[in-house]
N, C-alpha and C positions, 0 to 999 in steps of 0.2 A: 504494500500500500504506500503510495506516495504521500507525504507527509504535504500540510497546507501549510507551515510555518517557516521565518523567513530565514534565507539562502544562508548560509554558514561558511561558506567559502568565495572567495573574492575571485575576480579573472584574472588578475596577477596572480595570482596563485595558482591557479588553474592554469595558467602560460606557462609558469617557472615548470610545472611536473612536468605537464608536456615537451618544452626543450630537453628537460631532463632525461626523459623516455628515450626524446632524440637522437641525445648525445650518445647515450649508453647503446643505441642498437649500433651506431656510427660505429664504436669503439667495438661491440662486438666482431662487427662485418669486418672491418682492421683486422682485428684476431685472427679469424677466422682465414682468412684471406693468407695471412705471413704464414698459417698453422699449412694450410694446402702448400702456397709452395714453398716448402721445407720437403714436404714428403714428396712431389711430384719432382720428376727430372726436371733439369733446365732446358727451355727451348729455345731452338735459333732461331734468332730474327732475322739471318740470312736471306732473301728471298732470291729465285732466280734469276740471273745476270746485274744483283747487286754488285756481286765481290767483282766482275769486270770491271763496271763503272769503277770504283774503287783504286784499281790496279789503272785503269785510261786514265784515272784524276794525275797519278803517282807520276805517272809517265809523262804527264803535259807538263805539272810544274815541278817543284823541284826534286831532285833526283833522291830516292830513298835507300839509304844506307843498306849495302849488299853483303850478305850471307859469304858470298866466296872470295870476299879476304881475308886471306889465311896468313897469321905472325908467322917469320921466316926467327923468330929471336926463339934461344932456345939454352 
């Protein structure tokens, strides 16, 4: 039964819970989220003929430090 007597809680108050609810599903979903990928593998954001372009950037401007210099000091 609904009571006919007057309102006991204000709209500010009624706001602050509501943010509050907010906040905390926010912070669950956060959780939640870090808790997956921890267990799931990491995936590559590679796409097809990314890594070209990549490698055509390297090549137009400056030249990137190469693997096959090998120290002759010994």
């Amino acid at each position: 039964m609904a009571s006919r007597g007057k309102k006991k809680t204000t709209m500010a108050k009624l706001n602050r819970e509501t943010k509050l609810r907010e906040r905390r599903q926010i912070k669950e979903a956060r959780k939640e989220a870090r808790e997956r990928a921890r267990l799931e593998p990491p995936v590559e954001d590679v796409v097809d003929g990314s890594e070209d372009e990549a490698q055509e950037e390297t090549r137009e401007g400056e030249s990137a430090p190469s693997a096959d210099i090998v120290s002759t000091e010994a």
